[in-house]
C-alpha positions in Angstrom: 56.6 -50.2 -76.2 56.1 -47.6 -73.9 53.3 -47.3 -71.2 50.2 -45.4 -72.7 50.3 -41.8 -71.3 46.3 -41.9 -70.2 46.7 -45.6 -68.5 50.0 -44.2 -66.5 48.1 -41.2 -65.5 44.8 -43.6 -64.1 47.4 -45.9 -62.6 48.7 -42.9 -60.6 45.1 -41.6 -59.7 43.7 -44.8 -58.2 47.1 -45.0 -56.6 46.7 -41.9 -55.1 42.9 -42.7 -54.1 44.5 -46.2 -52.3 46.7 -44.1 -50.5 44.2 -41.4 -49.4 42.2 -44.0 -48.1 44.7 -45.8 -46.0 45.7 -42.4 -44.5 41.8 -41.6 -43.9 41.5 -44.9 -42.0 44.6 -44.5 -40.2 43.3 -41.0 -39.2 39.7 -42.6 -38.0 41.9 -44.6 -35.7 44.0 -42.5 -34.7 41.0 -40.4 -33.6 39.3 -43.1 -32.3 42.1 -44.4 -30.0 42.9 -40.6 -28.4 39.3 -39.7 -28.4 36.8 -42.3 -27.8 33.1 -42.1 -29.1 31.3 -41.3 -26.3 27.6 -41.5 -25.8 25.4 -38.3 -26.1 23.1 -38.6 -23.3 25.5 -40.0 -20.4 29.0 -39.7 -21.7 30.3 -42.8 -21.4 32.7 -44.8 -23.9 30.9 -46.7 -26.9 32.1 -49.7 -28.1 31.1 -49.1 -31.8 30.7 -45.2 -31.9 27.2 -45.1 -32.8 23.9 -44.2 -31.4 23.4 -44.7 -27.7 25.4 -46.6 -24.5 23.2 -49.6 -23.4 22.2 -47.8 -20.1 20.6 -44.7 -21.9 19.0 -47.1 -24.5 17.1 -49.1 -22.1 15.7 -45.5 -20.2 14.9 -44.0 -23.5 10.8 -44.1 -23.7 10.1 -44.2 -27.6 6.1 -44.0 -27.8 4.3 -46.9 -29.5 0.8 -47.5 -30.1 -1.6 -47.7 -28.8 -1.8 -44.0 -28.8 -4.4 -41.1 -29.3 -5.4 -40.7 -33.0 -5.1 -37.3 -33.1 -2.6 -36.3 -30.5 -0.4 -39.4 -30.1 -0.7 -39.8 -26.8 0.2 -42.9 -25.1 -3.1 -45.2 -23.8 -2.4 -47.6 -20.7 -4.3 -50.1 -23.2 -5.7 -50.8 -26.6 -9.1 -49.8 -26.8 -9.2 -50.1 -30.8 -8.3 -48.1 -33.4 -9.4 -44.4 -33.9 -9.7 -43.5 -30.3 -9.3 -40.3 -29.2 -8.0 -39.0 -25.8 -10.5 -36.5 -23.4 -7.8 -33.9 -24.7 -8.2 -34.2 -28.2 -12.0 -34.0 -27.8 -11.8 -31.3 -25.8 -9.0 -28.9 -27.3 -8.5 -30.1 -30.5 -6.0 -28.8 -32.1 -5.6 -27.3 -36.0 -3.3 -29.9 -37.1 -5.1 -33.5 -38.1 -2.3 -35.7 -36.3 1.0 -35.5 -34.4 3.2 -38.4 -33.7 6.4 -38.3 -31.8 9.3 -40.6 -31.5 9.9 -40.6 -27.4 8.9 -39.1 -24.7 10.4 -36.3 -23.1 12.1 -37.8 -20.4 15.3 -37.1 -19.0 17.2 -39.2 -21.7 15.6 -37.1 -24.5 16.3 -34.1 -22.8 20.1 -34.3 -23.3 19.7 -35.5 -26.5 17.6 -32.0 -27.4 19.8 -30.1 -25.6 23.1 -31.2 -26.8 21.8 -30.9 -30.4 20.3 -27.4 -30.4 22.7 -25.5 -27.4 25.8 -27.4 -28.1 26.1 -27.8 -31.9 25.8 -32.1 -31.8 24.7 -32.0 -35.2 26.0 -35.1 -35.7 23.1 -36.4 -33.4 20.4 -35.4 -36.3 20.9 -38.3 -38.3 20.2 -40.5 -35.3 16.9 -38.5 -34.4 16.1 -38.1 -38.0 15.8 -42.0 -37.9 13.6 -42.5 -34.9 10.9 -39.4 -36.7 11.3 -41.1 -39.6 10.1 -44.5 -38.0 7.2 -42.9 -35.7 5.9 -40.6 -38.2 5.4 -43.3 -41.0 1.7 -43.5 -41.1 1.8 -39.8 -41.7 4.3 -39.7 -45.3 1.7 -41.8 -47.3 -0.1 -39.0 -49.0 2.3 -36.1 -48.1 3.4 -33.4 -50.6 6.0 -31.7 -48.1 7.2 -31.2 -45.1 7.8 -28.1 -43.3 10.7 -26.8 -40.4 9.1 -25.0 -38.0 11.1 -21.5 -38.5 13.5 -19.9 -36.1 13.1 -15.9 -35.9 16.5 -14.9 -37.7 18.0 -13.3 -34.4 17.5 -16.5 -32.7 18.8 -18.2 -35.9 22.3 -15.8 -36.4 22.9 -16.8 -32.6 21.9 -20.7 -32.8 23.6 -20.6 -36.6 21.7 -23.4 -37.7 17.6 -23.9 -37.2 17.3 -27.2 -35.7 13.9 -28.7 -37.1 14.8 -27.6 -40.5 17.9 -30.2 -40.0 15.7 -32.6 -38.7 13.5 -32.7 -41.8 16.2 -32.4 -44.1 17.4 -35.9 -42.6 13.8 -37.4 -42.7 13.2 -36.3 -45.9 16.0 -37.9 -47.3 14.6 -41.2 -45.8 11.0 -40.9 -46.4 11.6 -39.5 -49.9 9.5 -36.1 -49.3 10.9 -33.0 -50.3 10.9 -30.4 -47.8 10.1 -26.5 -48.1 12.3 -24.5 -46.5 11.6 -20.7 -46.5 7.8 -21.3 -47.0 6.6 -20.3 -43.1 8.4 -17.3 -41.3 8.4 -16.4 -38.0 8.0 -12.4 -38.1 8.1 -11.5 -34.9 11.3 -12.0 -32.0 9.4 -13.7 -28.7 10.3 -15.1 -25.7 11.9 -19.0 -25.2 8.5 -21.1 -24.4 10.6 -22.5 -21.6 8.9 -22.0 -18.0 5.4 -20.7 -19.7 2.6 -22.1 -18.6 -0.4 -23.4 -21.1 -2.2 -20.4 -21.6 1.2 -18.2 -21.6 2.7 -20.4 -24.5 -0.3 -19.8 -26.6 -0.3 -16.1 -26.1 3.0 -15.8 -27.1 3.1 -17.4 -30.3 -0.1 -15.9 -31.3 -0.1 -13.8 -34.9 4.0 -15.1 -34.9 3.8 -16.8 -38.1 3.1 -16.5 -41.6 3.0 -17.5 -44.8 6.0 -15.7 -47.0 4.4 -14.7 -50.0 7.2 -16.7 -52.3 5.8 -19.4 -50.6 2.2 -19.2 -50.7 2.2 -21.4 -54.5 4.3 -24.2 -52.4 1.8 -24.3 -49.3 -1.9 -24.0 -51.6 -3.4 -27.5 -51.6 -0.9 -29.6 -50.4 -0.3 -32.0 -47.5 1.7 -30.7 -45.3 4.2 -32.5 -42.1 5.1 -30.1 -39.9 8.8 -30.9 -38.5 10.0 -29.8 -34.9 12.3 -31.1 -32.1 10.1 -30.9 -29.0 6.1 -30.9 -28.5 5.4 -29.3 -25.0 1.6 -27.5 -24.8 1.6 -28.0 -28.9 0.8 -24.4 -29.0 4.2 -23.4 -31.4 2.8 -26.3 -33.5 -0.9 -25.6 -33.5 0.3 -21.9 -34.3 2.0 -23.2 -37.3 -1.2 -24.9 -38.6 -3.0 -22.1 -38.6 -1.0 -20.0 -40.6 -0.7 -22.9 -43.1 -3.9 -23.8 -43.1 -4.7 -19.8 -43.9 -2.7 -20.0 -46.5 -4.5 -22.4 -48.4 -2.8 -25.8 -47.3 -5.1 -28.7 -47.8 -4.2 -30.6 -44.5 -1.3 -30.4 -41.8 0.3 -32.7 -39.3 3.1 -32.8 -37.1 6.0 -35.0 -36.4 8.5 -33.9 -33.5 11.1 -36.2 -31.6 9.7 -35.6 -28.3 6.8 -35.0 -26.7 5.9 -34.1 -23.3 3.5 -37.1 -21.5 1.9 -36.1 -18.2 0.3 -39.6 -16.1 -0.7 -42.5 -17.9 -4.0 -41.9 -19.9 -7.2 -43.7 -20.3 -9.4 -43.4 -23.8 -12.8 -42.2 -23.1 
C-alpha cells in the first residue's frame, strides 16, 4: 500500500527542518572558530560568547543598596531604610525615584558607547538584564514605561533610539508594556556631553512634550522613565515634567548608568 501523500510530505518537512538545523549549527561554528566572541568592553576572547571577560566583570561597579531613596545614590553605610542624600533634600528632582544598574565607570563607558556609536545592539539584552534587576522595586505598581525620545535628526543619523531598545528588552522581562511615541522631543539641541550642571538644564529646558496621541496613554498612570546614562539628571528630570504636565500620576526613572562623584554620607 502506498505511502499516504500528507505523511510523505511531513516526513520530508521535518527532514528538511533536521537538515536546516545541522547546517545552522555548523554555520555557528564555523563562525565561531574564524571569529571569536569577543568581549565588549576590552576585546578579548570569550570562552562561552556571552556577557563579559572576567577582568571587565570584576571592574564593573553595579550599585547595590544601601542607596539614596530618591536618587539612588550609593551610601558608604546603611543608615536604614528611607534615607535621603543632602542632594535629594536639597534639589529634588520631579521624578519620585531613579535607580541605576552601575556606575559610570570606565567599564560602563564602553559598554554605552559601543551600543549607541557603534550599532552593538546585541549588547541590549545584556543591559536590559542588569535594569531589569536594579529597577525591580520600581515595576510593582507600574502601568508603563517610557524611552526617553531621540530628536528625529539625531534618530535618522543614530537609526535606532537607544533607550527605547532598552525598555523594549526590560519590558519583555518585567512584563510592562512600554509606550513608545507618547513623549517627543520637539526641539534639535546640543549633545549634553562636556556641559556643565547648570548648562545641561538650560538646554533641555521646554524640549519635551507630550504628543497629543499620547496624552490618553500618559493621564493617570505610573510611569518608568527608561534611559542609558544619568549624568546631572537634568534630561531625566526634564522628562518628568512634561509627563507629569500631562497628567501622569507618578514618574521614576531607571537608566544603566549613573554618574557617582566621592563616596556619600546620609545626613
Amino acid at each position: 500500500m502506498a505511502e499516504p501523500l500528507v505523511d510523505r510530505k511531513a516526513g520530508l518537512g521535518a527532514g528538511a527542518a533536521r537538515i536546516r538545523g545541522a547546517l545552522g549549527s555548523i554555520c555557528r561554528f564555523a563562525l565561531d572558530v574564524a571569529l571569536p566572541p569577543l568581549c565588549p568592553s576590552c576585546r578579548e576572547p570569550l570562552g562561552d560568547g556571552i556577557g563579559l571577560c572576567a577582568a571587565c566583570w570584576s571592574k564593573l561597579s553595579f550599585i547595590e543598596p544601601p542607596y539614596c531613596a530618591r536618587l539612588g545614590i550609593p551610601f558608604v553605610y546603611d543608615p536604614g531604610p528611607g534615607l535621603l542624600s543632602m542632594e535629594a533634600i536639597a534639589n529634588p528632582p520631579a521624578y519620585d525615584r531613579a535607580r541605576a544598574a552601575v556606575r559610570y565607570d570606565d567599564v560602563a563607558r564602553t559598554l554605552v558607547h559601543a551600543y549607541k556609536y557603534s550599532d552593538r545592539l546585541d549588547l541590549a539584552p545584556l543591559l536590559g538584564r542588569w535594569m531589569a534587576r536594579a529597577g525591580r522595586e520600581l515595576f510593582e505598581q507600574a502601568d508603563g514605561m517610557v524611552p526617553v525620545p531621540l530628536h528625529w535628526k539625531r534618530l535618522w543619523a543614530r537609526r535606532f533610539n537607544q533607550s527605547a531598545t532598552l525598555a523594549a528588552e526590560i519590558g519583555k522581562i518585567a512584563q510592562i508594556p512600554v509606550v513608545n511615541g507618547a513623549l517627543a522631543r520637539v526641539r534639535h539641541t546640543p549633545q549634553q556631553v562636556g556641559l556643565t550642571k547648570t548648562q545641561r538644564a538650560e538646554n533641555v529646558q521646554g524640549v519635551f512634550r507630550v504628543t497629543d496621541e499620547g496624552k490618553a496613554a500618559i493621564a493617570g498612570r505610573r510611569l518608568i522613565l527608561v534611559d542609558d546614562v544619568l549624568t546631572s539628571g537634568a534630561t531625566v528630570d526634564a522628562c518628568a515634567r512634561a509627563l507629569l504636565r500631562a497628567g501622569a500620576a507618578h514618574v521614576d526613572a531607571l537608566v544603566f548608568a549613573r554618574v557617582v562623584g566621592a563616596a556619600k554620607s546620609p545626613i
